[in-house]
C-alpha positions in Angstrom: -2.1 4.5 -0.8 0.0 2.8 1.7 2.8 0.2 0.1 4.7 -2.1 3.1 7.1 -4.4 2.0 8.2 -6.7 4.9 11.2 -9.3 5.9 8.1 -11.5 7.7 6.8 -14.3 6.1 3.5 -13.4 7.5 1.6 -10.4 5.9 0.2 -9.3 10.1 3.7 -9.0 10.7 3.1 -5.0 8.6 -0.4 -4.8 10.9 1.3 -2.2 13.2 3.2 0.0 10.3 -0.5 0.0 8.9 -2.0 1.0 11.8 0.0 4.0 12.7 -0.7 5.2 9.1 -4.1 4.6 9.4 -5.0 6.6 12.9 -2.6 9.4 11.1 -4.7 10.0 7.9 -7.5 9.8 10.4 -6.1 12.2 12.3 -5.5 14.4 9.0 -8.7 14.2 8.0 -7.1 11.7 4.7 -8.5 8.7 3.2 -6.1 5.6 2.3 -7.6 4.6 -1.0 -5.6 1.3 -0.3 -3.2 -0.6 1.3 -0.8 -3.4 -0.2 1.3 -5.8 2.1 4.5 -7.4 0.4 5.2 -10.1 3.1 9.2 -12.1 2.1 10.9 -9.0 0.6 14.5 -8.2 2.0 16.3 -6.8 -0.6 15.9 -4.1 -2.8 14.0 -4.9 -6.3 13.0 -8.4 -5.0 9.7 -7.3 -5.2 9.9 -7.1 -9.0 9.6 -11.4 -8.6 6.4 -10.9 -7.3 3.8 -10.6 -9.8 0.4 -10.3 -7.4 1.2 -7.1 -5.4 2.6 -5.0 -8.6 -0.6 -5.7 -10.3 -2.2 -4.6 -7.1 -0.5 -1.7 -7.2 -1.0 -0.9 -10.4 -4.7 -1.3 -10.2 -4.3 1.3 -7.2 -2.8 3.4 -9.1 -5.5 3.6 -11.4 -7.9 4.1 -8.8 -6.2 7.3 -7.7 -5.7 8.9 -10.8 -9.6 8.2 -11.4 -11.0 9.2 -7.6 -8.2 12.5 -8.7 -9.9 13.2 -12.1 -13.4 13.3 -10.8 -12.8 15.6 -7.7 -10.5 18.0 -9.8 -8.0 17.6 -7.3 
């Protein structure tokens, strides 16, 4: 699970953070179960304000532990 929290307004403005982590875990041999962009954070805890990409995370989260459970990993 990749997490980028950016300054930008615009969400493409994390595109090239994602991609380097993306041809990485390729590169690894990894999968990235998922990927969640926090576009107008600048300070730390501001993302607590926004609702949407917490939930997203959380419903990640759950997704791991799952894809972890049923692999025995």
């Amino acid at each position: 699970m990749l997490a980028v929290p950016c300054e930008e307004a615009d969400p493409a403005a994390a595109d090239l953070v994602k991609a380097m982590f993306e041809k990485s875990l390729r590169y690894l041999e990894m999968d990235l179960i998922g990927t969640i962009i926090v576009p107008g954070v600048t300070k730390r805890g501001e993302i607590i304000k926004k609702q949407g990409p917490l939930e997203e995370a959380y419903s990640l989260g759950i997704k791991l532990a799952r894809s972890v459970k049923q692999t025995g990993q």
